[in-house]
N, C-alpha and C positions, 0 to 999 in steps of 0.2 A: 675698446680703448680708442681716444679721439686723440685728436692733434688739441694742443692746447694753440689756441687763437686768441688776440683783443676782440675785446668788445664791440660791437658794429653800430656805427650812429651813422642813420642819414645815409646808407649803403654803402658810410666806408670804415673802414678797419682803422683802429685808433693805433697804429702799431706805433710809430714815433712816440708819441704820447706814454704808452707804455710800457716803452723803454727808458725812458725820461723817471719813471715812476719806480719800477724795478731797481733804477741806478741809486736814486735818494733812497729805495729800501734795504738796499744793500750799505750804501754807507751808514746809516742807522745801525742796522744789526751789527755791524761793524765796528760802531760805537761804542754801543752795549757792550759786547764780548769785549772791545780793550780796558774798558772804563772796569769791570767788572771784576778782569783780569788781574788790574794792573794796584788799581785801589781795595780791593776785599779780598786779600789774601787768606786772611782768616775764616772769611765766610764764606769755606767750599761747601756746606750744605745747602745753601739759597742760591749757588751759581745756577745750576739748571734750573731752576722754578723761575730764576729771569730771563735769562735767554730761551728757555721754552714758553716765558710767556710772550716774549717780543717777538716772537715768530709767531706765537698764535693771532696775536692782535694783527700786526702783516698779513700772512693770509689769510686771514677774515675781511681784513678791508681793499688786499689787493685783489684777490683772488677771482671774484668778479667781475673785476674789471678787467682785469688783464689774462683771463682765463686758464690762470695756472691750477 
């Protein structure tokens, strides 16, 4: 087990960058779950298949980057 660290360009650690990154993916997911919440009451069987796929797509495209 590692330490999860940013990505390293040019010998330095994009940590600001991927805080900045994390923060927009967090209000996103954030989105999703109220939007989801608030507007599809009726459609509790699609609720996780969205928000477990907006995390998937998130850590697919963050996870790289920002080493989580």
């Amino acid at each position: 087990m590692g330490a999860a660290l940013p990505r390293v360009v040019d010998e330095q650690r994009l940590t600001f960058q991927c805080l900045v990154l994390e923060g927009l993916l967090t209000f996103i997911l954030m989105f999703v779950i109220l939007n989801v919440a608030i507007n599809a009451p009726d459609k509790k069987s699609v609720v996780g298949i969205i928000i477990g796929g907006t995390i998937a797509v998130e850590s697919g495209f963050a996870g790289p980057i920002c080493g989580a």
